[in-house]
PAKE-274650 format. One record per residue (C-alpha): x, y, z; residue in one letter. Coordinates in steps of 0.1 Angstrom, whole numbers. Layout:
+-------+-------+-------+-------+
:  east : north :    up : pamar :
+-------+-------+-------+-------+
:     X :     Y :     Z :     a :
...
+-------+-------+-------+-------+
// end
This chain:
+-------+-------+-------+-------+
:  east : north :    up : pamar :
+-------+-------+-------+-------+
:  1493 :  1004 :   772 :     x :
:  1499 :  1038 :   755 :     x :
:  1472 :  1048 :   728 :     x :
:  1508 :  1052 :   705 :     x :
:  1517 :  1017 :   715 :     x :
:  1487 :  1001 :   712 :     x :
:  1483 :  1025 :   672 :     x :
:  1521 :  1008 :   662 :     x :
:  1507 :   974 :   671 :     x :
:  1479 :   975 :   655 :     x :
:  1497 :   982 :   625 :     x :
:  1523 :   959 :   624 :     x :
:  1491 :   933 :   632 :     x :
:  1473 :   943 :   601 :     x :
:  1503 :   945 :   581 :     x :
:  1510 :   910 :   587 :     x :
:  1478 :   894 :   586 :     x :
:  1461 :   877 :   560 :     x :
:  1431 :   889 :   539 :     x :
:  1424 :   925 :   532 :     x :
:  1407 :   954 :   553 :     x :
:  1368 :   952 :   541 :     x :
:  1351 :   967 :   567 :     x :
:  1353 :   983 :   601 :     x :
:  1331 :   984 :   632 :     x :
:  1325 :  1018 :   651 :     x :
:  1319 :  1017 :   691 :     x :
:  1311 :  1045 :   706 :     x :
:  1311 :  1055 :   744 :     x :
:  1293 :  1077 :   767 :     x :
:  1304 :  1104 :   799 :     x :
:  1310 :  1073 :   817 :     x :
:  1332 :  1053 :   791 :     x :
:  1302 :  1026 :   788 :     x :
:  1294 :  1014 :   754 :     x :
:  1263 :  1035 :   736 :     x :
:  1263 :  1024 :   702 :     x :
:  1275 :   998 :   677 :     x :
:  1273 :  1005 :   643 :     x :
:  1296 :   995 :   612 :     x :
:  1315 :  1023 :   599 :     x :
:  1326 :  1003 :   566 :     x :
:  1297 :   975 :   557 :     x :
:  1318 :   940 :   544 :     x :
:  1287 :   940 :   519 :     x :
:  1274 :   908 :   538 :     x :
:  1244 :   916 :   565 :     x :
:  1253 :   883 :   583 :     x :
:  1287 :   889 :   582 :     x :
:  1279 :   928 :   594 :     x :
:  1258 :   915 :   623 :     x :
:  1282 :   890 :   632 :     x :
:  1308 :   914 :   638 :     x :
:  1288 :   935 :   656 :     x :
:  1279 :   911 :   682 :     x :
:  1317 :   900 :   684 :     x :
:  1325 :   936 :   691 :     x :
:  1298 :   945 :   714 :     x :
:  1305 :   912 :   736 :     x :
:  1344 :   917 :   736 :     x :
:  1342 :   953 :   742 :     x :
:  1347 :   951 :   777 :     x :
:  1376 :   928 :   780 :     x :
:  1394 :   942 :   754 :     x :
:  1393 :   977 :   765 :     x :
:  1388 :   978 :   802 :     x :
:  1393 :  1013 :   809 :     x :
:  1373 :  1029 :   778 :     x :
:  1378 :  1070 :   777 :     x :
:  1349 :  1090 :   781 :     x :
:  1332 :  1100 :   750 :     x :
:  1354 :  1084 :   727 :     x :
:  1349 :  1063 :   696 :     x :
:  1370 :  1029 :   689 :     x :
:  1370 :  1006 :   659 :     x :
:  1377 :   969 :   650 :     x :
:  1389 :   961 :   616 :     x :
:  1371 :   932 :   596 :     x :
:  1397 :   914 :   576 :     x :
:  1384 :   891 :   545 :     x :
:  1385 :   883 :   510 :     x :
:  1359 :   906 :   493 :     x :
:  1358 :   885 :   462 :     x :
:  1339 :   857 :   487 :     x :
:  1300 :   857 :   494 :     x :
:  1303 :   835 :   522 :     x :
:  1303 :   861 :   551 :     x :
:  1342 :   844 :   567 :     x :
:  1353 :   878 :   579 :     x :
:  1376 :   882 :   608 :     x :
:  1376 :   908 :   635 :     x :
:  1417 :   918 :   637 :     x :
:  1442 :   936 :   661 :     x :
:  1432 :   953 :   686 :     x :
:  1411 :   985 :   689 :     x :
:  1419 :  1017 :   674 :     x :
:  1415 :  1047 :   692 :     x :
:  1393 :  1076 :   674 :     x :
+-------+-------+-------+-------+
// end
């Protein structure tokens, strides 16, 4: 898909789902579009919840973005209710293109 394409679903995504944006995860990739780094951009305030994420990220990475660009960053958006202590966060939409 189109990095446009792929930005407009992504949005329309989010828009619809349930629970609000309370974090974001931040991949990052190297000369050979590998995966360097995982990190969270935006904490959720939860360190389970944040390393959860994390390790959903950095095991999906591959299949959800086959043909990673060289040197790029990416990000997955956690969706939640902040007002909950509990760590249920979802990773949503696909991945954004930094």
């Amino acid at each position: 898909m189109r990095p446009i394409a792929l930005f407009l679903l992504s949005f329309l995504v989010v828009g619809c789902s349930p629970g609000e944006r309370i974090g974001e995860v931040l991949i990052r990739t190297d000369a050979a579009g590998k995966m360097v780094t995982v990190s969270m951009r935006k904490s959720t305030g939860n360190p389970k919840a944040d390393a959860r994420v994390m390790l959903y990220a950095r095991t999906t990475f591959p299949s959800r973005v086959p043909d990673a660009k060289p040197n790029s960053s990416y990000t997955h958006l956690v969706l939640g209710d902040p007002k909950t202590s509990s760590g249920d966060v979802r990773v949503w939409g696909p991945l954004g293109l930094r």
